[in-house]
Structure formats: C-alpha cells, structure tokens
VMD Tcl script that builds the backbone (N, CA, C; Angstrom):
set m [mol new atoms 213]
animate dup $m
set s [atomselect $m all]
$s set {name element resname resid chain x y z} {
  {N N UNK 1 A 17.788 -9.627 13.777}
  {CA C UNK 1 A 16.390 -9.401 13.445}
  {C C UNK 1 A 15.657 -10.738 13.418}
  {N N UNK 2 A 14.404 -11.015 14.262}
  {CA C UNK 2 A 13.845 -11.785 14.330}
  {C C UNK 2 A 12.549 -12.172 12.871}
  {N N UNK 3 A 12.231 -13.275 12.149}
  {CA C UNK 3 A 12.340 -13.312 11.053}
  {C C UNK 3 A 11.084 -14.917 11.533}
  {N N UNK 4 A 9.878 -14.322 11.272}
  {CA C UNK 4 A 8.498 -15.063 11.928}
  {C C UNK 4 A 8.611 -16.827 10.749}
  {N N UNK 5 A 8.621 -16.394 8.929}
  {CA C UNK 5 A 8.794 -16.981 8.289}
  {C C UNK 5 A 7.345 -17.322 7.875}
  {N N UNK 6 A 6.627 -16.701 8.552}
  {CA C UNK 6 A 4.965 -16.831 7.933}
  {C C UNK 6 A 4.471 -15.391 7.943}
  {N N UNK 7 A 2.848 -14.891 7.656}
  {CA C UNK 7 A 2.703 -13.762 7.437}
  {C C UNK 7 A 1.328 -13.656 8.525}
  {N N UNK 8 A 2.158 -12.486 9.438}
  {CA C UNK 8 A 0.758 -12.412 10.321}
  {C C UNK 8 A -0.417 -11.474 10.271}
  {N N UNK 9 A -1.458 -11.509 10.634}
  {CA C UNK 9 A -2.191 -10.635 9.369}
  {C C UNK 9 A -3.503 -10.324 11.418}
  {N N UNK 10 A -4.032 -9.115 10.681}
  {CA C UNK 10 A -5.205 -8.552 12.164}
  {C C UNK 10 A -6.185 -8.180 11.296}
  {N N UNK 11 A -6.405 -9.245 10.848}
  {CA C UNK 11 A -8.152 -9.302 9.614}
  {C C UNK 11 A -9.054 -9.313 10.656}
  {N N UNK 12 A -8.922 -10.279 11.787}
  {CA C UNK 12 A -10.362 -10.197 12.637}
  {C C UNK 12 A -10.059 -9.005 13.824}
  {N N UNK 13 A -9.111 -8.422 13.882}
  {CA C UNK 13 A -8.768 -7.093 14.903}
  {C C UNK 13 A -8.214 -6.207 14.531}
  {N N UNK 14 A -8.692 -5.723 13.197}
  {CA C UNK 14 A -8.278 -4.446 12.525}
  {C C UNK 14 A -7.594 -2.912 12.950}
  {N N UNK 15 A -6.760 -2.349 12.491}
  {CA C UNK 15 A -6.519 -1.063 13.387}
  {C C UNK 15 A -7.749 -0.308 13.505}
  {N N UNK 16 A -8.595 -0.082 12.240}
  {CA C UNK 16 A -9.400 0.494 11.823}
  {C C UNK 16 A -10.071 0.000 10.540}
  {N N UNK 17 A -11.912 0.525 10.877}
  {CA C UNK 17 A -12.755 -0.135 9.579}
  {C C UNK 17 A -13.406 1.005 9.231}
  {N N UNK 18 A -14.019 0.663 8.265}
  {CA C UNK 18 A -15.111 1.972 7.464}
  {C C UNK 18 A -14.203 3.240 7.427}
  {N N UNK 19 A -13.569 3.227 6.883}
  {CA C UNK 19 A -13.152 4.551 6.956}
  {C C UNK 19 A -12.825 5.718 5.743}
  {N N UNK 20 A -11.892 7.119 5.577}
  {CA C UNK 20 A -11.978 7.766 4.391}
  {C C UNK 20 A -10.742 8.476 3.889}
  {N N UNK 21 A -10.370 7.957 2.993}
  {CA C UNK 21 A -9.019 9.245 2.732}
  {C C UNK 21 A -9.205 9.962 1.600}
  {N N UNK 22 A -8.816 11.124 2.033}
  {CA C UNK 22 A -9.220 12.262 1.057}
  {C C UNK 22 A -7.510 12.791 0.612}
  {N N UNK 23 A -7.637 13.315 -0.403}
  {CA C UNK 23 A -6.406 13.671 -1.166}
  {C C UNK 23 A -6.815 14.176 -2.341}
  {N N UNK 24 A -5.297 15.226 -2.505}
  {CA C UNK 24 A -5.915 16.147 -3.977}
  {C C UNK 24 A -4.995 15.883 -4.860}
  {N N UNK 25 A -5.465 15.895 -6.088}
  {CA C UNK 25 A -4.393 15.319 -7.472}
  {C C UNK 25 A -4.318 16.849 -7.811}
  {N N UNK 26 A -2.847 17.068 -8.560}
  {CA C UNK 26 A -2.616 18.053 -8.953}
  {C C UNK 26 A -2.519 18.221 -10.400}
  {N N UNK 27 A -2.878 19.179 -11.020}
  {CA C UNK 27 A -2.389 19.029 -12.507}
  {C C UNK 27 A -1.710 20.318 -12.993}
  {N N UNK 28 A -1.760 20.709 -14.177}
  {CA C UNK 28 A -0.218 21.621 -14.949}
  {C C UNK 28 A -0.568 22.619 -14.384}
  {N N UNK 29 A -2.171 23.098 -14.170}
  {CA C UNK 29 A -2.414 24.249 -14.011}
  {C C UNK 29 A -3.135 24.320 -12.417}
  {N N UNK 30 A -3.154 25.198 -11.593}
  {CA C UNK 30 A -3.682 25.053 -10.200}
  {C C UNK 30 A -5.564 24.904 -10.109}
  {N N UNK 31 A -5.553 25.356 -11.396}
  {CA C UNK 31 A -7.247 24.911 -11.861}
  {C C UNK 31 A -7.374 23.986 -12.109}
  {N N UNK 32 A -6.529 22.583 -12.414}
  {CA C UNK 32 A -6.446 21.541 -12.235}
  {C C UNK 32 A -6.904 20.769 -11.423}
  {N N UNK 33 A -6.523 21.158 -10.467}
  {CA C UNK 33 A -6.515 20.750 -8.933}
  {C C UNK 33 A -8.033 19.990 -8.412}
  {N N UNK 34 A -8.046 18.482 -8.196}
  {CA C UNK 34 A -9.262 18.023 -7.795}
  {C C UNK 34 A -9.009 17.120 -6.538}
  {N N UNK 35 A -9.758 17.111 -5.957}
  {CA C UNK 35 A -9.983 16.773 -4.840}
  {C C UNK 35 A -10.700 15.199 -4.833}
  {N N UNK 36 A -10.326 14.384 -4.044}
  {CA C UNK 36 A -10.434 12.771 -4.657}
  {C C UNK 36 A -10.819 11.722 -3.335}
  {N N UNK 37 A -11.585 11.002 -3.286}
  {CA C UNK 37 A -11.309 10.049 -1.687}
  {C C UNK 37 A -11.430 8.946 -1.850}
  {N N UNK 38 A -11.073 8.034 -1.119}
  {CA C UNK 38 A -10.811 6.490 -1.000}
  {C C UNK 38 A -11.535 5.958 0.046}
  {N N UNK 39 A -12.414 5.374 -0.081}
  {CA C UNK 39 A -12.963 4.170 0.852}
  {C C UNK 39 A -11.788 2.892 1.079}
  {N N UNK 40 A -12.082 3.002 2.699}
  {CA C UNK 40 A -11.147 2.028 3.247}
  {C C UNK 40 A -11.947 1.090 4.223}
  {N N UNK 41 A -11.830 0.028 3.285}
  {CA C UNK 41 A -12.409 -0.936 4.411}
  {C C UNK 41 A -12.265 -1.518 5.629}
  {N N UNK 42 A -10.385 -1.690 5.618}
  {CA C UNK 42 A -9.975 -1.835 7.039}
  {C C UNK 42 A -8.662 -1.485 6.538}
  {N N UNK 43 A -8.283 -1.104 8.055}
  {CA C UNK 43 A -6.479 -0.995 8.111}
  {C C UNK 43 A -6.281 -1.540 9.082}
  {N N UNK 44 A -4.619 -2.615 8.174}
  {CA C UNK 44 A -3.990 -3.506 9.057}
  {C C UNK 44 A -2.812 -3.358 9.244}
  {N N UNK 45 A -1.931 -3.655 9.358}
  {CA C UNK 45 A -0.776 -3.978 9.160}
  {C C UNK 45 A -0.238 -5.159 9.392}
  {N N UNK 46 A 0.832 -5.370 8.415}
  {CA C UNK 46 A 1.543 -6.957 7.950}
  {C C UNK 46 A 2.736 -6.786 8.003}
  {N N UNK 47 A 3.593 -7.992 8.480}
  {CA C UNK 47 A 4.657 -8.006 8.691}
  {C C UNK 47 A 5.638 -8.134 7.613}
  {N N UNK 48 A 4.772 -8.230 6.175}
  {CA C UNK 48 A 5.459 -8.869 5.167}
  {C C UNK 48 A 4.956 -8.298 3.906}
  {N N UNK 49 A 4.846 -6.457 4.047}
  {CA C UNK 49 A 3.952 -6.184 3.151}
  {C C UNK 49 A 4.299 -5.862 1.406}
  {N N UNK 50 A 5.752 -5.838 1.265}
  {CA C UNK 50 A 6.090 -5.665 -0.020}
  {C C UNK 50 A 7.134 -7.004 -0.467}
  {N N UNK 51 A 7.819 -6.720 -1.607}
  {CA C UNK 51 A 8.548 -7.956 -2.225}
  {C C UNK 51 A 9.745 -6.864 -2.819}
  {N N UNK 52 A 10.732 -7.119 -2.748}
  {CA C UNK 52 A 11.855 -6.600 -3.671}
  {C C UNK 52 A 12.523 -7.051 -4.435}
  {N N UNK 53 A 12.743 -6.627 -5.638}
  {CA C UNK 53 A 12.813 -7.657 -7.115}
  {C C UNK 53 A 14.190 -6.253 -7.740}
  {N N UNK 54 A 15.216 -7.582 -7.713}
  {CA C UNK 54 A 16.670 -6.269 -8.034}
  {C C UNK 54 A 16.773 -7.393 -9.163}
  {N N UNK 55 A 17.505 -5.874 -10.357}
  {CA C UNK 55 A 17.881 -6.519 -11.171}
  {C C UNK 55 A 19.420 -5.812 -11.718}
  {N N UNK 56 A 20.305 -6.759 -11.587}
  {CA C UNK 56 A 21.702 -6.447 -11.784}
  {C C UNK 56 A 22.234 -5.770 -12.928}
  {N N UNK 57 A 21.730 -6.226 -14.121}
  {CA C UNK 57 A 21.435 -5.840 -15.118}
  {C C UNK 57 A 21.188 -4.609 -15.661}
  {N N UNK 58 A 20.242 -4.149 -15.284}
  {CA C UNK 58 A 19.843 -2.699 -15.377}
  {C C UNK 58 A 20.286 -1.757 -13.852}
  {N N UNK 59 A 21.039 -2.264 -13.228}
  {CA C UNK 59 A 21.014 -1.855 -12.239}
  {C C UNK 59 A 20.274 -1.406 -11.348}
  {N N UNK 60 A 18.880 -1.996 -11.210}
  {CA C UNK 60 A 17.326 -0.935 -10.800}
  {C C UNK 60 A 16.791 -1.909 -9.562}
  {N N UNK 61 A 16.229 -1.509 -9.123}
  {CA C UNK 61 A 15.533 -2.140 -7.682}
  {C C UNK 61 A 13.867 -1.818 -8.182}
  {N N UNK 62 A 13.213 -2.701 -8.183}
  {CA C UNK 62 A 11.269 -2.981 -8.134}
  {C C UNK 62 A 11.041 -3.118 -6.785}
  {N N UNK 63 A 9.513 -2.591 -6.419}
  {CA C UNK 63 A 9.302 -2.608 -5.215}
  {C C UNK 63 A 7.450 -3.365 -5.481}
  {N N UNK 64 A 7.056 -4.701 -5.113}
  {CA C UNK 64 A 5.763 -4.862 -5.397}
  {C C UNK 64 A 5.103 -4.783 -4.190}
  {N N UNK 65 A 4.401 -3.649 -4.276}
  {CA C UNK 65 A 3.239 -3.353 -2.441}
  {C C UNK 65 A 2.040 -4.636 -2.879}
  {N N UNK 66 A 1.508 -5.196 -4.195}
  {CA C UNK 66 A 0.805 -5.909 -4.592}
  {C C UNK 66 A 0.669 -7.259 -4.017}
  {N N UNK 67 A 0.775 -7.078 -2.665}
  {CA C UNK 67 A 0.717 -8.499 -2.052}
  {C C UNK 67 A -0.114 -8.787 -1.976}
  {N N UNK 68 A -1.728 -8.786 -1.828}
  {CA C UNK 68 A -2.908 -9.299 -1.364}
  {C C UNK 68 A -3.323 -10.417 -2.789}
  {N N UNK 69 A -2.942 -10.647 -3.415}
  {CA C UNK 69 A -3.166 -11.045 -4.924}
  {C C UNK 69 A -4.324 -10.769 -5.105}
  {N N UNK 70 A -4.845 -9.462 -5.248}
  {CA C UNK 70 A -6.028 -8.792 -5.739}
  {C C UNK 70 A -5.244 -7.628 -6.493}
  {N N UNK 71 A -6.483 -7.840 -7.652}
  {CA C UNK 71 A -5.715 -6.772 -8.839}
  {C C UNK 71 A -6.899 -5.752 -9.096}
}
mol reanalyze $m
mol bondsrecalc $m
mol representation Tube
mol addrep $m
C-alpha cells in the first residue's frame, strides 16, 4: 500500500457544493419520527480522514472522524 505521508485535500475542485441531506431521526414511538436536513457546503474526499486510538487496556478501539480541527 502506497502511503502519500501528507494529506491531499480537493478544496478548490470539490466533488460537490451547495448541497442537502435529508434524514429522519427516530424515536420510541413512530410519532416520534422527524424529519431533519443538513446543509453541505462541499464534498470532498481525503486520503486521511479518521485517526485510530486503541487502547489495550480496556481492550476498545476509538475512531476520531474529527479531523478538520473544527468543533
């Protein structure tokens, strides 16, 4: 596996901009049920988009998608 060692990023040639995702949250009861959307400013894709953080200890694997250091 070839392994770049930097992070390449298509900020100025986006897959896609302006865009909308819609999705429904569910709750206990089906009257629950709401309907929700997300503004997307662009979609990219990165070669380097999560971090994996194991801990021996507890035996458990973390997964941080939180790469952009925006919180």
């Amino acid at each position: 596996m070839f392994k770049a060692g930097y992070q390449i990023t298509q900020q100025a040639h986006a897959l896609a901009n302006d865009g909308v995702f819609h999705y429904t949250v569910y709750g206990v009861r089906e009257s629950d049920m709401e309907e929700k959307a997300v503004v997307i400013e662009q979609l990219q894709l990165e070669q380097d988009s999560g971090k994996s953080l194991h801990d021996d200890t507890d035996k458990q694997s973390l997964i941080d998608l939180n790469r952009a250091g925006k919180v």
